[in-house]
N, C-alpha and C positions, 0 to 999 in steps of 0.2 A: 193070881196075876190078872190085870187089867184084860177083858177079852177082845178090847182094839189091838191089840197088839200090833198087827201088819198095817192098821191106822194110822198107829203112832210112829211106826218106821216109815213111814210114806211118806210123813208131812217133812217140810225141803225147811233146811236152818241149820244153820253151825254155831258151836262156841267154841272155845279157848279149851285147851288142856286142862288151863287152871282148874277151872270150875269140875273136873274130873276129877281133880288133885285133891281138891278140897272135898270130896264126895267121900272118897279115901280115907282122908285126914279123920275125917267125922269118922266114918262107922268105925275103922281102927279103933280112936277113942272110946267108944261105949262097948266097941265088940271083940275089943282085939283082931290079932292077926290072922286066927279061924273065922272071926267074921267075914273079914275084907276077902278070903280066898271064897268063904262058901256064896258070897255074890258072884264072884268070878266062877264060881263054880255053875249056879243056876243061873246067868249068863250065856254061859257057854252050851248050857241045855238048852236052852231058848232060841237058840240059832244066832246070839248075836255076840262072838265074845269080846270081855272085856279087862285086858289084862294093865292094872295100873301101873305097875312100874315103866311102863313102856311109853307110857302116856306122856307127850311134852306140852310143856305150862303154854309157851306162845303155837303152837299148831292149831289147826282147824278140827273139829271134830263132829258128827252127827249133834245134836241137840235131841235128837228122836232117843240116841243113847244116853244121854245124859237123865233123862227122863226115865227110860228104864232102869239104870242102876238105883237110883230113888225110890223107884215103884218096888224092885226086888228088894231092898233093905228094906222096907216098911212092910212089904208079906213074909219074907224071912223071921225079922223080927218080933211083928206084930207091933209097930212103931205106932204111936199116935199123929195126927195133926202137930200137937206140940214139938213132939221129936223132928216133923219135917221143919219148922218152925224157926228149931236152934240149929237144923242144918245149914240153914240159911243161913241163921243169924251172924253165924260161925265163919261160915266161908269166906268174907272179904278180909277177915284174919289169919287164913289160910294160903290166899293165893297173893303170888308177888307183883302182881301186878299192881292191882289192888293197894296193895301197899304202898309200891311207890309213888301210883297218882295223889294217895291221899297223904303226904307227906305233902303235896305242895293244898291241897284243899285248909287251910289256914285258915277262910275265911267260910260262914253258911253263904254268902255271895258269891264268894269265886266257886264252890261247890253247884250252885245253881247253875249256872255259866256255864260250869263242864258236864251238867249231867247227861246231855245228850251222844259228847264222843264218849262218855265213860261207857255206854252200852254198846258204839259200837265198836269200843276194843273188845267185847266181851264177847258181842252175840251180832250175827252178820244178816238179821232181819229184822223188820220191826223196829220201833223209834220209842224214845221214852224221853220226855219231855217233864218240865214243872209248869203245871197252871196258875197253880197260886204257892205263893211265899208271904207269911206273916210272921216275922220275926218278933212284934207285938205281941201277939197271942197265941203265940208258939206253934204254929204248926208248918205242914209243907202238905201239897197234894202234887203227886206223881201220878203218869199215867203215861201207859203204853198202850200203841197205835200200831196195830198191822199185826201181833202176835196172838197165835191162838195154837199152844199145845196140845196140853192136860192140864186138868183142875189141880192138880199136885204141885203144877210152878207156881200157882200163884199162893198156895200158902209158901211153897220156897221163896220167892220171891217177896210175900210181903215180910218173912225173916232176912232175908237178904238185905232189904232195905233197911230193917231196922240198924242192923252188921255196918252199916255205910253210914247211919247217918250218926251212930256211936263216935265215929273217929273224931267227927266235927261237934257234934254237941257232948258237954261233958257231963252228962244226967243218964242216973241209973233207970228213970223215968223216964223212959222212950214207950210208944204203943206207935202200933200200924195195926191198918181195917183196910181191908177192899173194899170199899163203897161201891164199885160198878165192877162187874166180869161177862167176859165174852160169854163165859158158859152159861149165865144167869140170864139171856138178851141183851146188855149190854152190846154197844159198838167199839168200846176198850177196856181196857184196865184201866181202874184207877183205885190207887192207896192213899189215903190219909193219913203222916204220919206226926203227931202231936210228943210234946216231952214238954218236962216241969223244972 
């Protein structure tokens, strides 16, 4: 486990159940029902417990946790990068919220439009915005202002986006890259996320 530990519970953010939910949804999938318990179980060794069925989709929740359930699935595990990756990518398939925003997302323009409340029905710090849109040459660049976890959201995250921007483009050809990170000197985030 990461040795920030009381770091990472320090730093102040909330998100949604959902994204709990879908943290769940995943390891279940790869790990079964032994898995989901033995996180909640090293969880619960850790001083922070976290019990999912308890969990509601629209409530507030630490972000610091959310981050730890992640970090203990991947040293439980021994998940790779990639594994965090399709947690991501998976999740906006997971949570209903998610869903029903992108039910009305019909258009990559009305998607643009919205991406700024879509974060913060999600996560109640920090801003994510699009700098550029080229529907020509197919790409998006997203980038988030104000948020600085773990290095672990942002491969979550650049899966997350790819998970979101699925719904609206219909190509099995999507790719996302961090070009900028807070943790690298960067002053945000920023993903660039292309498809064919």
């Amino acid at each position: 486990m990461d040795s920030g530990l009381e770091k990472i519970i320090q730093i102040k953010g909330s998100v949604r159940g959902a994204i709990f939910q879908s943290h769940a949804t995943f390891i279940q999938n790869k790990k079964g029902k032994e898995g989901l318990k033995a996180v909640e179980k090293k969880m619960a060794e850790l001083g922070y417990p976290v019990n999912f069925k308890q969990i509601k989709s629209g409530e507030w929740y630490p972000e610091a946790l959310s981050v730890l359930v992640i970090l203990t699935a991947k040293d439980l595990f021994g998940w790779t990068e990639k594994d965090i990756f399709d947690m991501g990518s998976l999740a906006p398939k997971h949570t209903f919220i998610s869903r029903i925003l992108m039910r009305y997302f019909i258009s990559m323009e009305r998607f643009i439009a919205e991406v700024p409340k879509y974060w913060k029905k999600h996560v109640d710090i920090g801003e994510l915005e699009v700098v550029r849109f080229d529907e020509e040459k197919k790409y998006i660049i997203l980038r988030e202002k104000d948020f600085k976890f773990h290095p672990i959201l942002c491969i979550y995250h650049a899966g997350y986006y790819r998970g979101i921007t699925s719904f609206i483009i219909k190509s099995q050809k999507i790719s996302v890259e961090e070009t900028r990170c807070v943790f690298k000197g960067d002053a945000y985030n920023e993903y660039l996320i292309k498809w064919k």
